[in-house]
N, C-alpha and C positions, 0 to 999 in steps of 0.2 A: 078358386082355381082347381082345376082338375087332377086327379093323382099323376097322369102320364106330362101333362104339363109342368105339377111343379117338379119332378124328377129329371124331367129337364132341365127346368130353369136352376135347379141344385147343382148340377154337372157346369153347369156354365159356371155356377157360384164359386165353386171348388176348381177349375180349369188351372187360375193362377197361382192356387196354395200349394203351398209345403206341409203345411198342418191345421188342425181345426180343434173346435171343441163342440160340443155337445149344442151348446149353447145358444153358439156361433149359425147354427140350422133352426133351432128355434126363433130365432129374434128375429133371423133377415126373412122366413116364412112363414111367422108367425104363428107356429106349429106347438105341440105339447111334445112331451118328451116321449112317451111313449110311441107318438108317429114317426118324429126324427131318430129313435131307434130300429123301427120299420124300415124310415127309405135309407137309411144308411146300408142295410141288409140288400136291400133291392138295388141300390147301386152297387156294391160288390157281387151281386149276380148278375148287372148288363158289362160289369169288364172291371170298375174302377177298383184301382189295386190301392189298400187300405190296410195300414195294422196299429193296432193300439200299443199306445205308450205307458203303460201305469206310471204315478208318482204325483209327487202335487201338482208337479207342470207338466203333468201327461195330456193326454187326447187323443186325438186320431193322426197320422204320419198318412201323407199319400207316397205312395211310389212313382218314383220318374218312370215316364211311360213315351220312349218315341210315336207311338202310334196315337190316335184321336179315340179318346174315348168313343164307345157306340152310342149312336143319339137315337133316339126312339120316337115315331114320328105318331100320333092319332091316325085313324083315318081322313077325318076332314081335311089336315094338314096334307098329309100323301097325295089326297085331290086337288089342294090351292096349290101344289108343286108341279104339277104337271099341267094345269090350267093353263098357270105363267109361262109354262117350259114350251107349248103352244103357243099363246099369245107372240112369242118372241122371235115364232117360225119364220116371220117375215124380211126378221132381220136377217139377211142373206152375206150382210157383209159386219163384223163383227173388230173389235180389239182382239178377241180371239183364235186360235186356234182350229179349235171341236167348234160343229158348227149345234144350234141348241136340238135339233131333229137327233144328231147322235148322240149329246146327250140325256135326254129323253127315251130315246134305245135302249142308253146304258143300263141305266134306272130299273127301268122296264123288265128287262130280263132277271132282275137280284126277286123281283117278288112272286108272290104265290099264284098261283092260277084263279081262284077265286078274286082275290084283287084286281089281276090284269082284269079280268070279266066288267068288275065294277068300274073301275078306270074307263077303260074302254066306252061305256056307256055312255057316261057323264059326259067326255068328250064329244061324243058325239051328238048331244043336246046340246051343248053352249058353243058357243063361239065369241072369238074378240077381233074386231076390222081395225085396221090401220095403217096408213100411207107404207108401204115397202120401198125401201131406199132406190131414188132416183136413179143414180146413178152410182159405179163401184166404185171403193175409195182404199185402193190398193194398201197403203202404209197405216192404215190404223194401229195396226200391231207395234209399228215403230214409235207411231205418237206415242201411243201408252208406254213402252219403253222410257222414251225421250221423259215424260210428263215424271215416273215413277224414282227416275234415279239421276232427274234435274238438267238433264244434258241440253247443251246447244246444238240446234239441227241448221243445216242449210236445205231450203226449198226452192224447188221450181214451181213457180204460182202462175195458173194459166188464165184468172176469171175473166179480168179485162187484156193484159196480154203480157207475153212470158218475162216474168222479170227472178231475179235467184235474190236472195235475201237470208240472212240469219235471225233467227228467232226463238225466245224458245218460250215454251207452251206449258201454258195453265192449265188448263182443262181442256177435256173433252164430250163434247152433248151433241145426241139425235134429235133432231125438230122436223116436222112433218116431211120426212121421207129424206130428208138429206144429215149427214154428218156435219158438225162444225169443232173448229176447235177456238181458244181463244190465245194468244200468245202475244208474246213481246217483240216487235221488231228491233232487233238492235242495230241495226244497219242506218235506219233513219228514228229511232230512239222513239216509235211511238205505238201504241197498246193497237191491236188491232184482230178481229172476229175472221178466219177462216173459212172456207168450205174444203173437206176434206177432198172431196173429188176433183177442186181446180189445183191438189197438190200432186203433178208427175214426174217429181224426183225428193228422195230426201236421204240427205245425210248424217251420221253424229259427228259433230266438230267436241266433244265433251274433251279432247286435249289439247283443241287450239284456242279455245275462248273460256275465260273464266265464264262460270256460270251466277246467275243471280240468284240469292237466298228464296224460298218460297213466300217468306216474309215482304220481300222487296218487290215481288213479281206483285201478291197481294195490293201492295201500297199502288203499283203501275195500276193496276184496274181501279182498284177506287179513284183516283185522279181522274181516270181517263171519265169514269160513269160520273163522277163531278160536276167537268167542264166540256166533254165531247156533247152531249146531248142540253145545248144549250138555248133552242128556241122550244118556250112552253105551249103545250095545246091542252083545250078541255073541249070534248063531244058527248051531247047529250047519246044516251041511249034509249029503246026502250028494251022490255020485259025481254023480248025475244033477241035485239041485241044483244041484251047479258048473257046468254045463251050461247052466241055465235063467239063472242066472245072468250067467253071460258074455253068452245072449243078449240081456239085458235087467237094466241098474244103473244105477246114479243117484252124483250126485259127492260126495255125504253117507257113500257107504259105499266099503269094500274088500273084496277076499278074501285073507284069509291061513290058512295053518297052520298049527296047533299042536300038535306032539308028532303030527305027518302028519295030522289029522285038520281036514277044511275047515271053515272059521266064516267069515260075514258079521257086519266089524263096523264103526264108527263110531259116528255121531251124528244126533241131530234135533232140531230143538227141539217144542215143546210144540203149538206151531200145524200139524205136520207129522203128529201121530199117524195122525190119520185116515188119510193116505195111505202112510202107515208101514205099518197093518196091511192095507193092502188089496194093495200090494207085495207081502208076506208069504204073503198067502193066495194071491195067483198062483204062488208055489210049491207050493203042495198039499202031499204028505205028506214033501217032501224036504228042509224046514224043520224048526227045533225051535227056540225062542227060549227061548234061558242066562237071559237078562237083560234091560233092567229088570223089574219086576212090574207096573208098569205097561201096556209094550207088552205083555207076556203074559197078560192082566185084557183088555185091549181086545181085544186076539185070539182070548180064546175067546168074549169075550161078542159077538163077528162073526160067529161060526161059531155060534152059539148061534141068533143071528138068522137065519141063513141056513136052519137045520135046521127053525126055527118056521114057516119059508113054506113047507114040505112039508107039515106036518100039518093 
């Protein structure tokens, strides 16, 4: 490990104490004593406030400190931070506040001129692609509210058409270009997946409805991934499948091998076909569906369709 690393990872070590010993820095860095009397010295010159206690249960005392210790970044670090800070440009619509362009500005400005130079460069050779959100998904801020401090929301849900419902909400994830969230309906008592942008109204009901334990919301999703995703499929792949693959799945299925040869398998249930076979066919010829007869029946009769809008 590097010096500017483990003096980091030391800062982190020491964040939650009240006191330490000598020792305590040796053992968890496996360091000799004379270096852990080095970085001891080089952290009380990046900030961390430190005084010795002589006596037999003496050692080192930190000081309550409201502010965050200074964390000391390598270069390569300072590059994979701004890399990402890029990469995330896309996201245009955030849980956030600050959108990631200004704070990337922020940043930007705190360092040296020489640095900006280098930055700059690197930037300018790499780059990272990826689906930019379909559409805007005004209340994410509110989700993450809602999600962080347990609250029951009321929504207006537009996907198939306007209905209002109480729910309150598990998490929140990005998938190729759209928001999703996943929550509890309590209205009709069943576990169910989101799109943030069919959401055009929301409220906190957090005083008119008790709310569900995290614990309880938990148990709702495992049931629901139990018995909602209840007809099994296996499709062969190949090489280049696995590929399309990994760029693009959904949490209904897996990849595993059998006897070395790749299959896509899990489950879906009944309400899910449609989008079952249309998955399928964005793999083109690198698919072959084992099983059910079902999903294979809808599958050709897709392609079937497809081939009738040629002639």
């Amino acid at each position: 490990m590097k010096k500017s690393e483990r003096l980091n990872q030391e800062l982190i070590f020491l964040s939650d104490k009240s006191s330490f010993h000598l020792k305590d820095i040796m053992n968890a860095f496996n360091i000799s004593k004379r270096t852990a009397l080095r970085d001891i010295q080089e952290l009380e010159a990046m900030g961390l406030g430190i005084y010795v206690e002589n006596g037999r249960y003496g050692g080192y005392k930190l000081i309550t400190q409201n502010l965050l210790t200074p964390v000391y970044f390598s270069n390569d670090e300072i590059l994979a931070i701004f890399f990402a800070l890029k990469a995330l440009d896309i996201l245009s619509s955030t849980p956030f506040e600050k959108s990631y362009t200004q704070i990337k500005e922020k940043l930007f400005a705190t360092l040296p001129f020489n640095k900006k130079q280098d930055i700059s460069k690197v930037l300018n050779y790499i780059y990272y692609y990826n689906i930019a959100p379909i559409n805007k998904s005004p209340f994410l801020s509110d989700i993450l509210i809602s999600i962080m401090n347990e609250y029951v929301v009321s929504i207006t849900y537009t996907q198939h058409k306007n209905t209002t419902t109480y729910i309150q909400i598990y998490d929140l994830f990005y998938r190729n270009g759209i928001w999703f969230c996943s929550a509890y309906d309590i209205n009709n008592e069943q576990w169910g997946i989101y799109r943030c942008d069919y959401i055009t109204a929301l409220k906190f009901k957090n005083h008119e409805i008790t709310p569900y334990s995290r614990e309880a919301l938990e148990q709702f999703q495992t049931n629901y991934e139990d018995t909602y995703h209840n007809i099994s499929f296996r499709c062969q792949l190949t090489s280049l499948g696995v590929e399309l693959y990994h760029k693009k799945n959904y949490p209904n299925m897996e990849l595993v091998y059998i006897d070395d040869v790749p299959y896509i398998t899990g489950g879906y249930n009944e309400d899910e076909l449609t989008y079952m076979v249309q998955y399928l066919i964005s793999l083109g010829e690198h698919v072959k569906i084992i099983y059910p007869e079902q999903l294979k029946n809808s599958y050709i009769n897709k392609l079937k369709s497809i081939l009738n809008a040629y002639k």
